[in-house]
N, C-alpha and C positions, 0 to 999 in steps of 0.2 A: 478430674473435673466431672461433675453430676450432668445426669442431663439435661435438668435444668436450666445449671449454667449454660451449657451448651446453647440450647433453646435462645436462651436471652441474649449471647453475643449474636446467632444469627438475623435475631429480628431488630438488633440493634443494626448491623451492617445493611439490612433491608432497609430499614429508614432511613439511614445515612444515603443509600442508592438510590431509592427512590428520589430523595432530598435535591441531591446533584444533579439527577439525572432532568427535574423538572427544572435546576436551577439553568442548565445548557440549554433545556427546550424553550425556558423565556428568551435568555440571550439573545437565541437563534432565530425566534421569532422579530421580536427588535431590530437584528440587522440585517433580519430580508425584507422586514420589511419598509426598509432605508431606499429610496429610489436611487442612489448615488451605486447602493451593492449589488443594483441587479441589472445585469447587461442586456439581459433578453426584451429591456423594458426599454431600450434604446435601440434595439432592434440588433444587439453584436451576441454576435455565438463565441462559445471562448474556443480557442483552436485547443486542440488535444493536446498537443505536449505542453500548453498552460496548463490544461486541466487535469495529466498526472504530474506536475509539476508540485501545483496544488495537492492532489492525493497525495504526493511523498510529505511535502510539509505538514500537512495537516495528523496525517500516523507518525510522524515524530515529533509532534508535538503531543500529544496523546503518551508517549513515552514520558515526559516529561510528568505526569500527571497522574499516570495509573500504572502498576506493576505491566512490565512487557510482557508476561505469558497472557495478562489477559484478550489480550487481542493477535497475539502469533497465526500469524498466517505470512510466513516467510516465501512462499508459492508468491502470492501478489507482489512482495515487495519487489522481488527478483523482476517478476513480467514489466512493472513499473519502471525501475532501473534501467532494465534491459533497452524499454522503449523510448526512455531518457536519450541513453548512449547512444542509439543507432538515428535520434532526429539529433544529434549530435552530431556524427561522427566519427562518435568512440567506440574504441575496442576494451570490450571486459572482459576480463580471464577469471576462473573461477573464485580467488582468491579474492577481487575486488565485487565480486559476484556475494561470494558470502557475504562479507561486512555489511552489504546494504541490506542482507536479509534481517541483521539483529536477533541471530539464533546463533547457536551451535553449529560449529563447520561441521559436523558428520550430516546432523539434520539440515541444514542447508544443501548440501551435495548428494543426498537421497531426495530432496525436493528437485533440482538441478536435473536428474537422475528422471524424475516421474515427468519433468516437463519434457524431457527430450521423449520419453517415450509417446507420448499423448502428440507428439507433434509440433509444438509450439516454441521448443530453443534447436539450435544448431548447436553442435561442438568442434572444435579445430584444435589441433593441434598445434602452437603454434611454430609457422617452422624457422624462428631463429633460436629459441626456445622446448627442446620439445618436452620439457617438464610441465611449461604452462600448458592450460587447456583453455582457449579462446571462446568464448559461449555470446550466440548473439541470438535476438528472434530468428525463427524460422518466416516465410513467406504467410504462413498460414498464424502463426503466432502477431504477425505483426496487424496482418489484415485483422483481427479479430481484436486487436488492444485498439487500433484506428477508429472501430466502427464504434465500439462500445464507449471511447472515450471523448467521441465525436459527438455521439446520441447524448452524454450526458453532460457535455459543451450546449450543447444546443436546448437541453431541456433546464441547464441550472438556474434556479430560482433564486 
């Protein structure tokens, strides 16, 4: 393939992107600016685990839509999960851990792996089980998914 062609598929897939990407920003303009979709205009903040509720659905809906590498960040999903399960009540073991990453188990458990180091997941062994590995926020992981997921409860438009 000449470079040429090369050339011309990329500025073809640029106007296709551009194209889309204006078509989501009228959409999104339109339904925010619906007084029925905006909470903060009725004076309610959305509580956080609505609003990574939201986040989860809205990145898999995106999957639907666009190839999954283009948006991999398997790191978030996990935090998001994580904070799911634990305003749940549920225990996630690595295995249910990966799947909501929508990656590669090795690269999900080196993600798993960086977040324990930084602070932000716990791991357990668990003891009926000691094959599984039990993974929930840590103390400092969960304060920091709260405030940020509070702030953007509170500011969504």
């Amino acid at each position: 393939m000449g470079d040429e062609n090369v050339a011309g598929l990329v500025k073809e897939l640029t106007d296709q992107l551009a194209s889309i990407a204006h078509s989501f920003g009228t959409r999104a303009d339109t339904l925010l600016s619906a007084p029925s979709s905006r909470p903060e205009a009725a004076g309610i903040a959305i509580h956080p685990v609505q609003m990574a509720r939201s986040l989860l659905a809205q990145r898999a809906a995106r999957l639907e839509h666009f190839p999954a590498d283009l948006f991999h960040e398997p790191a978030w999903d996990m935090l998001l999960a994580l904070y799911i399960a634990h305003e749940e009540d549920r225990i996630m073991n690595v295995k249910s851990l990966v799947s909501s990453a929508h990656s590669p188990v090795t690269t999900s458990q080196r993600w798993i792996d960086h977040l324990f180091k930084l602070g932000l997941v716990d791991r357990v062994v668990d003891p009926i089980d000691r094959r599984r590995i039990e993974v929930s926020l840590s103390q400092n992981g969960y304060r920091a998914l709260e405030t940020y997921l509070a702030t953007l409860g509170a500011r969504r438009v």
